[in-house]
C-alpha positions in Angstrom: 88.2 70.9 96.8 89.7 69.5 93.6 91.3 71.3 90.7 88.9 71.3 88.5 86.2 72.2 91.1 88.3 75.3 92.2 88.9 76.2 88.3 85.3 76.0 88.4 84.6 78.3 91.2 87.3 80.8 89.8 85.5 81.3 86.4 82.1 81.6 87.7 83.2 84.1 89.9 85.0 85.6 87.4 82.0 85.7 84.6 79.8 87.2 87.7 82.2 90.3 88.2 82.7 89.8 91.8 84.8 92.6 93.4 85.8 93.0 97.1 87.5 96.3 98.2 91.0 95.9 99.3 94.4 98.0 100.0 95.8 98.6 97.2 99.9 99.2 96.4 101.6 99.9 93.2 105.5 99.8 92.4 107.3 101.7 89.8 108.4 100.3 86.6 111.3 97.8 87.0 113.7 96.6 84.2 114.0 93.2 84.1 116.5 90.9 81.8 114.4 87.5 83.0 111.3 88.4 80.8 108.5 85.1 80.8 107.7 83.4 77.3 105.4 85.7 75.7 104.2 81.8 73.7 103.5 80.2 77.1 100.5 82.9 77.9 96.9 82.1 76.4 96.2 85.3 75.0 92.5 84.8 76.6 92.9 83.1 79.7 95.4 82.3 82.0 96.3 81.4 85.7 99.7 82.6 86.9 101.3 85.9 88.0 102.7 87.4 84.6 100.7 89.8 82.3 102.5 90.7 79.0 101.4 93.7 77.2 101.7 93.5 73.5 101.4 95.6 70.4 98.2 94.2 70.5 96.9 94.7 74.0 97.3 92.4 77.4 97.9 89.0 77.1 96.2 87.5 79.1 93.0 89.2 78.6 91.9 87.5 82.2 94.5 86.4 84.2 93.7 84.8 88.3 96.4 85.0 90.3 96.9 84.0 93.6 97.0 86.5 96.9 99.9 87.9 98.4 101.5 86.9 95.4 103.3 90.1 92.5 101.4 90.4 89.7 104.1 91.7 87.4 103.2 93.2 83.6 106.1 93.1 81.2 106.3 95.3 78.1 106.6 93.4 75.2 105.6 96.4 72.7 107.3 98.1 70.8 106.2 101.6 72.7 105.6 103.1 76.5 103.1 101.5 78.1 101.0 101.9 81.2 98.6 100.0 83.1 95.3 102.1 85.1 93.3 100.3 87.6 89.6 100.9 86.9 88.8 101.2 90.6 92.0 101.6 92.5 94.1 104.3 92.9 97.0 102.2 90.9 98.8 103.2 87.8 102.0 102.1 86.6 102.9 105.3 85.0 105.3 105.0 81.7 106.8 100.9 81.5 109.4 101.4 79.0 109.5 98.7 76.6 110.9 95.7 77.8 110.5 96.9 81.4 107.8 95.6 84.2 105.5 97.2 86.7 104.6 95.1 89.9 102.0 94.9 92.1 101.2 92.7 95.2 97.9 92.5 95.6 96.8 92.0 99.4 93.1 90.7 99.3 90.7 88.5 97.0 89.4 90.9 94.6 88.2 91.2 90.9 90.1 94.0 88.9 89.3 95.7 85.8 92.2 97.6 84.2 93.1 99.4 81.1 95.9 100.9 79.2 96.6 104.4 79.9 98.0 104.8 76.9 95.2 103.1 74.5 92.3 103.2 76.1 90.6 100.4 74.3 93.0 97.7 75.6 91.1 96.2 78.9 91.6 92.9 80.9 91.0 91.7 84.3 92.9 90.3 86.8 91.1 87.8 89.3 92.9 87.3 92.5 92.1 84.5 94.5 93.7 82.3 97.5 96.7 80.1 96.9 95.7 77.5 94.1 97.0 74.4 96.1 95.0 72.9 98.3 
């Protein structure tokens, strides 16, 4: 499958909302001094493993990862943040700004999340297999 075939495939099945049940695993917030660029994220769409949380909400608001690879969110803001998965059991309690929270996730899923501490903030995160092919 080429790139832009798979890039394809990944947005339609993102617009359709696919979800798979999976086991789920969280990890507590981590400090971290090797924070990503929070420029190099489109704030709408983006394919990697980083999620920044802003003053303004998640950036990206959709982000496809690949399996079996941590999804980490880094705190940005200038106040505690926490991230609450809409269907799993997963919540990143309090990340202090400027810390992370990780997660690996272990199947091909769709997964809607918010902000425990502002509710309106909401993304996604689609995880699919290994980009390369």
């Amino acid at each position: 499958m080429t790139r832009l075939a798979g890039a394809s495939l990944i947005a339609v099945t993102i617009l359709a909302g696919c979800s798979s049940a999976g086991a789920v695993t969280g990890h507590a917030p981590q400090p971290s001094s090797a924070l990503p660029a929070t420029s190099s994220i489109d704030p709408h769409f983006d394919f990697g493993q980083t999620i920044v949380i802003t003053d303004a909400g998640f950036r990206p608001r959709v982000l496809v990862s690949e399996m079996g690879k941590a999804v980490t969110w880094v705190n940005r803001s200038s106040k505690p943040a926490s991230v609450d998965f809409d269907l799993h059991p997963v919540s990143s309690g309090p990340i202090q700004p400027g810390a992370t929270f990780t997660w690996n996730p272990r199947h091909i899923e769709s997964i809607t999340y918010h902000s425990g501490t502002d509710p309106a903030w909401k993304a996604r995160l689609q995880v699919n297999q290994n980009f390369e092919g």
